[in-house]
ZAMARGU-4260 file (C-alpha; in steps of 0.2 Angstrom, whole numbers, plus 5000, padded with zeros to 4 digits):
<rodrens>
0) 5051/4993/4886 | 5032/4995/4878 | 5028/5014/4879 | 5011/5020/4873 | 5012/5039/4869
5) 4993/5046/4871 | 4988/5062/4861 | 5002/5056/4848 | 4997/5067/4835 | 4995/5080/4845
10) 5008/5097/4847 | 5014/5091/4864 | 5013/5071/4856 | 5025/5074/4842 | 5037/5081/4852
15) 5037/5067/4864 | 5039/5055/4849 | 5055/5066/4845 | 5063/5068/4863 | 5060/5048/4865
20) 5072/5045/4848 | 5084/5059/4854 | 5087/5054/4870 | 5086/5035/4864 | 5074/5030/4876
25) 5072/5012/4876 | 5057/5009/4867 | 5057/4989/4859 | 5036/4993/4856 | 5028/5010/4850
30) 5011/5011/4854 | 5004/5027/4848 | 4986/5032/4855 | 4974/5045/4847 | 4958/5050/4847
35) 4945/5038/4837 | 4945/5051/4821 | 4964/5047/4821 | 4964/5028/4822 | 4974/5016/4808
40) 4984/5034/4803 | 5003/5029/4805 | 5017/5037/4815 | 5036/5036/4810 | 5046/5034/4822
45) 5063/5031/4821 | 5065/5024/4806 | 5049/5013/4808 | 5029/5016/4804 | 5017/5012/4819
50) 4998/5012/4816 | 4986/5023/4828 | 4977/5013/4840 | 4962/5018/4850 | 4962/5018/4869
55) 4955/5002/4875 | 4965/4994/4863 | 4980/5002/4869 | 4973/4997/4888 | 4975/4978/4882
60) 4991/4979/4876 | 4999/4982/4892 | 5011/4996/4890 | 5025/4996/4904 | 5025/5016/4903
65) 5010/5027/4894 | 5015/5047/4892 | 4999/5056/4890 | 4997/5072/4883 | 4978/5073/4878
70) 4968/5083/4890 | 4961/5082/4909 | 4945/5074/4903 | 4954/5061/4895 | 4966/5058/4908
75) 4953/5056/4922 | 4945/5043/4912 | 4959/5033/4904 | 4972/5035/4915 | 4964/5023/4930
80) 4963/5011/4917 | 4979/5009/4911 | 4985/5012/4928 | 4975/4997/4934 | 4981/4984/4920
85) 4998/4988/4926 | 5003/5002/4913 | 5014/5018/4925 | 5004/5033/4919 | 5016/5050/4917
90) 5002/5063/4914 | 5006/5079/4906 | 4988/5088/4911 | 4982/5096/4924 | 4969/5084/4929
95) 4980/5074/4945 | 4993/5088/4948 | 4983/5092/4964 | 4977/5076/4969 | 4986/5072/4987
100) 4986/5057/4981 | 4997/5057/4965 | 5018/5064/4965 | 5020/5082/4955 | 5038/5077/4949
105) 5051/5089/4941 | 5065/5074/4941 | 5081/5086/4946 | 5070/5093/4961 | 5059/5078/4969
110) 5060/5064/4956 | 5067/5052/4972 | 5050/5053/4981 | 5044/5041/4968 | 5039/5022/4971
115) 5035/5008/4963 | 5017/5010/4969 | 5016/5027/4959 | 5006/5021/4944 | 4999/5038/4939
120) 5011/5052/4941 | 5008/5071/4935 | 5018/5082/4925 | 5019/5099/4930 | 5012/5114/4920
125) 5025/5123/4907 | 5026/5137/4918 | 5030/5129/4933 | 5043/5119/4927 | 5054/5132/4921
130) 5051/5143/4937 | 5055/5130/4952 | 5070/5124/4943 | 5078/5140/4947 | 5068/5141/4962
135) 5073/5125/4970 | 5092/5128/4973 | 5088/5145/4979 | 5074/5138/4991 | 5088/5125/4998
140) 5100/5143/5000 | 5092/5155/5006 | 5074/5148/5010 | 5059/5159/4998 | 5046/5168/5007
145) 5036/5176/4993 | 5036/5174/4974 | 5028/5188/4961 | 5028/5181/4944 | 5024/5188/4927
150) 5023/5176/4914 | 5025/5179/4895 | 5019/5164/4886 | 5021/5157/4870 | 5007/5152/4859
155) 5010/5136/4858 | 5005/5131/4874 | 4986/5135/4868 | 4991/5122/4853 | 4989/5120/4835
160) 4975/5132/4834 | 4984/5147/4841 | 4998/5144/4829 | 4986/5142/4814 | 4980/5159/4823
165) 4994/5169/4821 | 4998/5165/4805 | 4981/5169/4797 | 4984/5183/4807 | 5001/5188/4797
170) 4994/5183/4781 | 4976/5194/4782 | 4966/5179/4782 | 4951/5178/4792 | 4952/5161/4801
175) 4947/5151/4815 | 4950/5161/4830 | 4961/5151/4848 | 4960/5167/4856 | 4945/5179/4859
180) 4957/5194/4852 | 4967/5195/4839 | 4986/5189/4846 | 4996/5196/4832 | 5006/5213/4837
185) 4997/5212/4854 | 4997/5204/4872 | 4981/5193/4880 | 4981/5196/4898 | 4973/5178/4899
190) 4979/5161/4900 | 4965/5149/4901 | 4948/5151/4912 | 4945/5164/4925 | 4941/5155/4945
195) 4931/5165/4956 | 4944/5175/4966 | 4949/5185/4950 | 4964/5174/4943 | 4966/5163/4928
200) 4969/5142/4931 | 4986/5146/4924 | 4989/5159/4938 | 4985/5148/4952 | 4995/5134/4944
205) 5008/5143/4948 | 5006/5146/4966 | 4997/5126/4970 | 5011/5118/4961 | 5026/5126/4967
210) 5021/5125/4985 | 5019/5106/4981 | 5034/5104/4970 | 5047/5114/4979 | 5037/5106/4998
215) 5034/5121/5006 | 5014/5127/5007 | 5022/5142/5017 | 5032/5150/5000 | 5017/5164/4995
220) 5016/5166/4976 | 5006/5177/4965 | 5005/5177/4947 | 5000/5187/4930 | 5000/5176/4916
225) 5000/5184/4899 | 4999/5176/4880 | 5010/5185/4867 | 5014/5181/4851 | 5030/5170/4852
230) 5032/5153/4847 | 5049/5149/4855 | 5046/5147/4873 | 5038/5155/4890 | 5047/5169/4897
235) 5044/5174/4915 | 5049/5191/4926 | 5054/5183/4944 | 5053/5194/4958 | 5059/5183/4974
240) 5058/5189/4992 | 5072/5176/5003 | 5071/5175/5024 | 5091/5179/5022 | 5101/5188/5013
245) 5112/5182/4999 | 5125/5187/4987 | 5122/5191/4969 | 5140/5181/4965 | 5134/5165/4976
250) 5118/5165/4968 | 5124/5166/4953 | 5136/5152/4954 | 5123/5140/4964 | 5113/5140/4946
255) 5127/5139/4935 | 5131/5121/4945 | 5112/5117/4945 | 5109/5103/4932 | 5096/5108/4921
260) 5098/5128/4920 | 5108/5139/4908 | 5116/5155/4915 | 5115/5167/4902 | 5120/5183/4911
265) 5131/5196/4908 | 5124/5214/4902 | 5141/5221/4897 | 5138/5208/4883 | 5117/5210/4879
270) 5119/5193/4887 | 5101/5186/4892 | 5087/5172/4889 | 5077/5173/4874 | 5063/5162/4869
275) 5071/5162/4850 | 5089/5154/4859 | 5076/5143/4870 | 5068/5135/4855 | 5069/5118/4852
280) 5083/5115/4869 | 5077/5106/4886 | 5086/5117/4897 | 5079/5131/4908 | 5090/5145/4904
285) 5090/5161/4919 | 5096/5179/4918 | 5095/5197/4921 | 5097/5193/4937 | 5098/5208/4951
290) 5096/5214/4968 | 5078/5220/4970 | 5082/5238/4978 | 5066/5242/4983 | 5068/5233/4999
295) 5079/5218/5005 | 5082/5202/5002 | 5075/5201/4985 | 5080/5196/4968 | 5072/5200/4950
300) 5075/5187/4938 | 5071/5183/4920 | 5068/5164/4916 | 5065/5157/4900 | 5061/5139/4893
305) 5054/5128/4878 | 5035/5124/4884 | 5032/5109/4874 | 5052/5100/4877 | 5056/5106/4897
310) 5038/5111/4900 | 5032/5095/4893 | 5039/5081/4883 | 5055/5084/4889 | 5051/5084/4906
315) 5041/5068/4903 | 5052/5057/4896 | 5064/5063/4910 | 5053/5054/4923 | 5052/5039/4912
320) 5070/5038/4912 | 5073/5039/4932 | 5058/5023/4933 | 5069/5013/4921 | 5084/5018/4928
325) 5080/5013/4946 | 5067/4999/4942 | 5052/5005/4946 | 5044/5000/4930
</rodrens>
């Protein structure tokens, strides 16, 4: 199995390289693919040293999977091409997510809609993954009419920069700023660009993916997305209205069967997600879960994740390995 892995020296890249010697994936050929300024550095990778290649080069050598993790730009002009020298391209931008064209996979939710004939497929956003994971089973239950969202993300989702940041930011050093406000003892109500109808891409992310993920463009979702200074994981308050009613024991024990999630929830114990117990795992750990007594049929929850393994690599390599295990590569 030849697997390119593009943006290899990037945040989300390295971690890629690390889940893909975890979870020993087969790789017989490393091809890692940076940007031109990075070309002839060298990679290790279990055990071995690989040289950084540049992206035509990488085209011609006719990986039979390419992981990308360098930017839409990137993606909508490279990922045709290794798609059409017979490479499968698993994205991890934003760039096809919402192209009707192209499968939004999150493997334990729709990973069986893939074909052989999916040569570009997208990986969904950080924040999206960890959310429909505990959405999905629930969705199946009890059927979700309306989502509210509150997102409490980790730095490392903006990359290398943002941590460079925060830590200037500790040390008193004035440094290259990721943020337009200092993120350090404070909250940015901002995760990427403002659209026009007053909410960021991140936002809407949120409410365009999980209708497509989940399969239903009749679940309403609405989202704040906030930047704090944690490097652990994305955190997220989960308000979900259900068209029928449900018990808090049921629900609770559909998500402690669902593979995937972690059901960390018991109060009399201080039991509950935190981004410092999701660091560095690929599940998608859930709690604080209650009935929302404001009005019925709703439930809060709190989910928590790692945004570069679940929210990225992770969930990456995790449709690599369904291609490979049912030939579609």
């Amino acid at each position: 199995m030849k697997v390119a892995v593009v943006g290899a020296t990037g945040m989300v890249g390295e971690v890629m390289l690390q889940v893909l010697a975890e979870r020993n994936f087969p790789v017989t050929e490393l091809i890692p693919v940076a940007s031109e300024k990075s070309v002839g550095k060298e990679i290790a990778f279990k055990g071995k040293n690989y040289k950084v290649v540049g992206m035509q080069t990488a085209v011609d050598m006719k990986a039979d999977i390419a992981l990308f993790s360098a930017g839409g730009n990137t993606s909508l002009e490279w990922a045709p091409k290794f798609a059409a020298a017979g490479t499968t391209v698993i994205d991890n931008s934003s760039a096809w997510r919402m192209d009707p064209t192209k499968k939004l996979v999150v493997p334990e939710i729709n990973a069986s809609e893939l074909t052989k004939a999916d040569k570009i497929i997208a990986n969904p956003n950080c924040s999206t993954i960890q959310m429909v994971m505990v959405l999905a089973p629930l969705h199946q239950k009890y059927n979700i009419k309306r989502v509210v969202v509150s997102t409490y993300q980790s730095i490392t989702g903006t990359g290398v920069k943002a941590v460079q940041q925060l830590e200037n930011e500790y040390a008193g050093i004035n440094g290259e700023m990721a943020y337009k406000y200092p993120i350090h003892r404070n909250a940015i109500p901002q995760c990427d660009v403002f659209e026009e109808n007053g909410y960021t891409k991140e936002e809407m992310k949120l409410v365009r993916e999980t209708q497509k993920i989940i399969g239903d463009k009749t679940i309403a979702v609405t989202a704040t997305a906030v930047r704090i200074p944690v490097v652990g994981g994305h955190s997220e308050a989960v308000n979900v209205e259900f068209t029928h009613d449900f018990d808090l024991g049921e629900v609770r024990n559909i998500l402690h069967h669902t593979p995937g999630v972690v059901l960390q929830d018991n109060t009399d114990t201080y039991t509950y997600p935190m981004p410092m117990y999701a660091h560095g795992k690929d599940e998608v750990f859930v709690g604080r879960i209650r009935r929302d007594e404001s009005q019925p049929n709703t439930i809060n929850m709190w989910i928590v994740a790692d945004n570069l393994r679940k929210g990225a690599a992770t969930n990456t390599v995790q449709i690599a390995e369904y291609l490979v295990a049912n030939k579609l590569v």
